[in-house]
C-alpha positions as CSV (number, residue, x, y, z in Angstrom):
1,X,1.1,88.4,-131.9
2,X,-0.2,85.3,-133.4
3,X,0.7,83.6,-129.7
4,X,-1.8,86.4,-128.3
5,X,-4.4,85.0,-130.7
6,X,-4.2,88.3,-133.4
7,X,-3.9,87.1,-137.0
8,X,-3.1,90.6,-138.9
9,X,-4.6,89.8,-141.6
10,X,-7.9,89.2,-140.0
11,X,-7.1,92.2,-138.2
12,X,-7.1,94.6,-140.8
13,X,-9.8,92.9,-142.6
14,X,-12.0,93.4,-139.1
15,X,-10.7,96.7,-139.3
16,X,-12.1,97.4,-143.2
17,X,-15.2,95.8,-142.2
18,X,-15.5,97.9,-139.1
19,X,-14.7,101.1,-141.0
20,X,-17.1,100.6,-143.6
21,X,-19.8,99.1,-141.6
22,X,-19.4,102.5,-139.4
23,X,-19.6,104.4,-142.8
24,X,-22.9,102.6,-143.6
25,X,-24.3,103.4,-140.3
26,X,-23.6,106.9,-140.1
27,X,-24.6,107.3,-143.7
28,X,-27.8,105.5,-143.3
29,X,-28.3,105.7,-139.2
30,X,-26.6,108.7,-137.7
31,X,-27.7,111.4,-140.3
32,X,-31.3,110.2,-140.2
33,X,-31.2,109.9,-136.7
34,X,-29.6,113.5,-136.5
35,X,-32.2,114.8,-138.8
36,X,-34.9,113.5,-137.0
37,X,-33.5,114.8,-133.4
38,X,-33.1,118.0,-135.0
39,X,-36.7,118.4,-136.2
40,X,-38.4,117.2,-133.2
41,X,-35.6,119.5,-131.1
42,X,-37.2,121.9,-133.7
43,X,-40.4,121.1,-133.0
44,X,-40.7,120.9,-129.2
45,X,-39.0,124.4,-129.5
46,X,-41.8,125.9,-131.9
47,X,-44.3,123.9,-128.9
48,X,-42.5,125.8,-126.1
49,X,-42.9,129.3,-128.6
50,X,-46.6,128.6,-128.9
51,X,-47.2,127.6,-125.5
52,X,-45.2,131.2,-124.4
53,X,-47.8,132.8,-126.9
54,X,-51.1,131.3,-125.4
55,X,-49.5,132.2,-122.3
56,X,-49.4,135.6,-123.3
57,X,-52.5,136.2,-125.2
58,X,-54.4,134.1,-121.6
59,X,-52.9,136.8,-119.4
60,X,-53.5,140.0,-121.9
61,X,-57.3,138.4,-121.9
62,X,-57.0,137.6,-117.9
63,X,-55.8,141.6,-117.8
64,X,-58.7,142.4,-120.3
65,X,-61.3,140.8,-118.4
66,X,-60.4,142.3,-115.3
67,X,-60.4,145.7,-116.3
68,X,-64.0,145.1,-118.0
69,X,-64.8,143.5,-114.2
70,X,-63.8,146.7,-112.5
71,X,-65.4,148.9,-115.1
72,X,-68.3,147.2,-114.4
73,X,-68.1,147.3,-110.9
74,X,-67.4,151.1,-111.2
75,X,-70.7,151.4,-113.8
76,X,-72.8,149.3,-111.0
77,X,-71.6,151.7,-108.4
78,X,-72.8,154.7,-110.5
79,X,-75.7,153.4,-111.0
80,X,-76.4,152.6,-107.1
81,X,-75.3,156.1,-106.4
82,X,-77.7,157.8,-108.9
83,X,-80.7,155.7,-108.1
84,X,-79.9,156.7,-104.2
85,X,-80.0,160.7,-105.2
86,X,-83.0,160.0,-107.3
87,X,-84.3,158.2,-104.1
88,X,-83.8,161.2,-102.1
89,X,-84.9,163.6,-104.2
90,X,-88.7,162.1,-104.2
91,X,-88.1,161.2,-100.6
92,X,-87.9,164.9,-100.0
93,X,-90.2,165.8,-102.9
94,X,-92.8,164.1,-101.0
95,X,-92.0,165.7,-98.1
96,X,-92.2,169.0,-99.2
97,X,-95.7,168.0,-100.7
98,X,-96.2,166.2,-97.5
99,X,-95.7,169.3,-96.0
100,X,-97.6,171.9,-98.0
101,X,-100.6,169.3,-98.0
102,X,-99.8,169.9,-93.9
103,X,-99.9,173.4,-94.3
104,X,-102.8,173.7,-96.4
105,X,-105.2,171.4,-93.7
106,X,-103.6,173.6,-91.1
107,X,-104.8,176.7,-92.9
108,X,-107.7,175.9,-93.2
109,X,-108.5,173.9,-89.8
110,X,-107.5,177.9,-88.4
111,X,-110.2,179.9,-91.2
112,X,-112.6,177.2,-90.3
113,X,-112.1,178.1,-86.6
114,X,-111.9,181.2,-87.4
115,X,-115.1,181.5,-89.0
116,X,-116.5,179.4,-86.1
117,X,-115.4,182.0,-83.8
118,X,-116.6,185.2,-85.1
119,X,-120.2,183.5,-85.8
120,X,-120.1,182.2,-82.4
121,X,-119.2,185.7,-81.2
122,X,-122.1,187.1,-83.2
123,X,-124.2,184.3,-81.7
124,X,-123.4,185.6,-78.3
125,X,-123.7,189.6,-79.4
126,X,-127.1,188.9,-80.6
127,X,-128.4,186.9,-78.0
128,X,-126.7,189.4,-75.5
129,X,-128.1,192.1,-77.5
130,X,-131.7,190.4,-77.4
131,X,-130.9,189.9,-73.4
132,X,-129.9,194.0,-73.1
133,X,-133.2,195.1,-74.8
134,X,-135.4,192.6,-72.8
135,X,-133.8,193.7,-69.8
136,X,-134.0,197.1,-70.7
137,X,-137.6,197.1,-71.7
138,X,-138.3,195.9,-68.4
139,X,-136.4,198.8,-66.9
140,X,-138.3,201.3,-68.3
141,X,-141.4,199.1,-69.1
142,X,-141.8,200.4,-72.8
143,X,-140.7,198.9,-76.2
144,X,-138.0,200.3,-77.7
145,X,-138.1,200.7,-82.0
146,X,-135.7,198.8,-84.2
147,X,-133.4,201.7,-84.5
148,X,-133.0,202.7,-81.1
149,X,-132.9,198.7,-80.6
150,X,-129.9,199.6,-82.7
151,X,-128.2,202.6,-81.3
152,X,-128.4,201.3,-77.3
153,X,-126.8,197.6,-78.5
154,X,-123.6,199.9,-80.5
155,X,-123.3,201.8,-77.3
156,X,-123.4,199.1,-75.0
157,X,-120.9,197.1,-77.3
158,X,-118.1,199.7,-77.5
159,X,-118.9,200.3,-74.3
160,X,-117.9,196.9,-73.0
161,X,-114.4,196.0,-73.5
162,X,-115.1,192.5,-72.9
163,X,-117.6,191.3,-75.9
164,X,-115.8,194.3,-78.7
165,X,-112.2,193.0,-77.7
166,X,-112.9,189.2,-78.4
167,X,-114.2,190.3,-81.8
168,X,-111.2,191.9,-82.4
169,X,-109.1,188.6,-81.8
């Protein structure tokens, strides 16, 4: 071996050293080295644990806020729907008061012409009244008194089926 260039000696002296200088390395390198791969292994795995947890907590508050949203949404409707009804009720509240107000002109309007009628009618009984007597006191060329004025103008009016049936209208 020595024509190859290997001293045995040296050999297992290399060998020693090697053995022991491994030794020192993993007593002073690997172990630490270990140690420290396993806490940050340790760590990144408590990161990826508290990651999953704000994941969780984001989407239960994503859920959260999205069920508030609709209830919201369903609130707003209700509150749209309720202020239509109430809308429709005064629509038709004023309506109704539109219409008695309607009513009530009406009414009246027809008493007024009513009223305008009958003293209209009276207007014309009493001036044809006044016209019956004249013409009657020119028939017989004598003036009549107040109550046979009277009794010929009752006559004449039941008598005439024209002026006693428009009073009856």
């Amino acid at each position: 071996m020595a024509d190859l260039g290997f001293h045995l000696p040296s050999l297992v002296v290399y060998l020693v050293n090697f053995t022991i200088l491994l030794g020192i390395l993993y007593m002073v390198g690997y172990k630490p080295i270990l140690r420290m791969l396993d806490d940050r292994s340790e760590r990144i795995k408590e990161s990826v644990e508290a990651v999953q947890r704000a994941e969780e907590r984001s989407a239960q508050q994503q859920a959260d806020m999205e069920a508030k949203l609709e209830e919201g949404r369903r609130e707003g409707q209700a509150v749209l729907a309720q202020a239509r009804d109430m809308s429709e009720k005064y629509k038709e509240e004023e309506r109704g008061k539109a219409k008695q107000e309607g009513d009530a002109l009406l009414a009246r309007a027809r008493a007024e012409i009513r009223r305008e009628r009958d003293e209209a009618i009276d207007e014309v009984r009493s001036h044809f009244a006044e016209l019956a007597i004249t013409a009657a006191e020119r028939v017989i060329e004598r003036s009549v008194d107040a109550s046979v004025h009277k009794d010929i103008i009752a006559k004449v009016l039941e008598e005439s089926p024209g002026v006693s049936g428009r009073k009856a209208n």
